[in-house]
N, C-alpha and C positions, 0 to 999 in steps of 0.2 A: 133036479137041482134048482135051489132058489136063486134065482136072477142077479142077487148080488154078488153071490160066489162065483158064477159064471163072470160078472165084472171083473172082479178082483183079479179069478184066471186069465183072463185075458187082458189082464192092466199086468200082471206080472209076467205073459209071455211078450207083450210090447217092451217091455223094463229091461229083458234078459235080452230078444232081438237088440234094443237100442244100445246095450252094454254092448254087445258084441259089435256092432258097428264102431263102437268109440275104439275098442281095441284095435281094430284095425286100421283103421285112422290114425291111431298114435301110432301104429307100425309103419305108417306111409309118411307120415312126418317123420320119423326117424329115420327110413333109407332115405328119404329128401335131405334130412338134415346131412346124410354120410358124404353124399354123392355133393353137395353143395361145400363139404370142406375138402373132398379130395379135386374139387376143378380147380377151388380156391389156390391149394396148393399146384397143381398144374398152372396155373398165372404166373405162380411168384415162382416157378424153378425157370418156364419163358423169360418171368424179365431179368432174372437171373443171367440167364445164359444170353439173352440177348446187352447187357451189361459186359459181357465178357466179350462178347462179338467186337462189339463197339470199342473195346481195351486193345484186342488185338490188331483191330483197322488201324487205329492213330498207331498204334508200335511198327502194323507193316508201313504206314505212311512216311513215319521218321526214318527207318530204317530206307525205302527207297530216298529218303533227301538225303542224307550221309552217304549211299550209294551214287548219288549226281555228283554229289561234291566231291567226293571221292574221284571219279570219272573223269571231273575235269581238270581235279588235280594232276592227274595221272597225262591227259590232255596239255595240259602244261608244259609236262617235265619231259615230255618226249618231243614237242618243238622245242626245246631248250635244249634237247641234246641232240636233234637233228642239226640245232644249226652250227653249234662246238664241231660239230661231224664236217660241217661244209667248210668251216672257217678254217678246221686242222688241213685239210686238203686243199685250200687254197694256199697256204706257206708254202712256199717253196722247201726242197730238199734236194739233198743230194745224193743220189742213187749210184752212189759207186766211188771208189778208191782214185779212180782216174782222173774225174768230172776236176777237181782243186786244183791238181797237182799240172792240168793243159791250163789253165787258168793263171797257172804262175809263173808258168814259162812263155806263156805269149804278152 
């Protein structure tokens, strides 16, 4: 075999080696690329749900401050009928048919 066709053979098994390297290169760039939009999407469903986290603190947070005021409403109206409780028990009454009627003969 003349030396330059031995070239050529081995300039074209270098050629077919190097192809096949590039394919697979572009194959590992492509599961690169996969794997780099499904994290992506794993970011955005976190800040998603951490958005939603954050929604429900302030609602439980308001929800317990209506719960206080509530409380002390409640707080309120029960010393306010404690003390109608005390004040009706301090009047005087009359416990019986009799109490008036010794009352008006003495």
């Amino acid at each position: 075999m003349p030396k330059s066709q031995v070239r050529v053979e081995v300039a074209s098994k270098s050629a077919k080696a190097a192809s096949k390297r590039v394919k697979v290169a572009s194959k590992r760039v492509k599961a690169a690329s996969k794997s780099a939009k499904a994290a992506s999407k794993r970011v955005e469903i976190a800040s998603k749900s951490a958005e939603v986290a954050s929604k429900s603190a302030k609602v439980a947070s308001k929800s317990m401050k209506v719960a206080s005021k509530s409380a002390k409403v409640a707080s309120k109206s029960a010393k306010v009928a404690s003390k109608s409780t005390k004040s009706t028990k301090k009047s005087p009454k009359f416990k019986g048919k009799d109490t008036p009627l010794i009352t008006i003969i003495l």
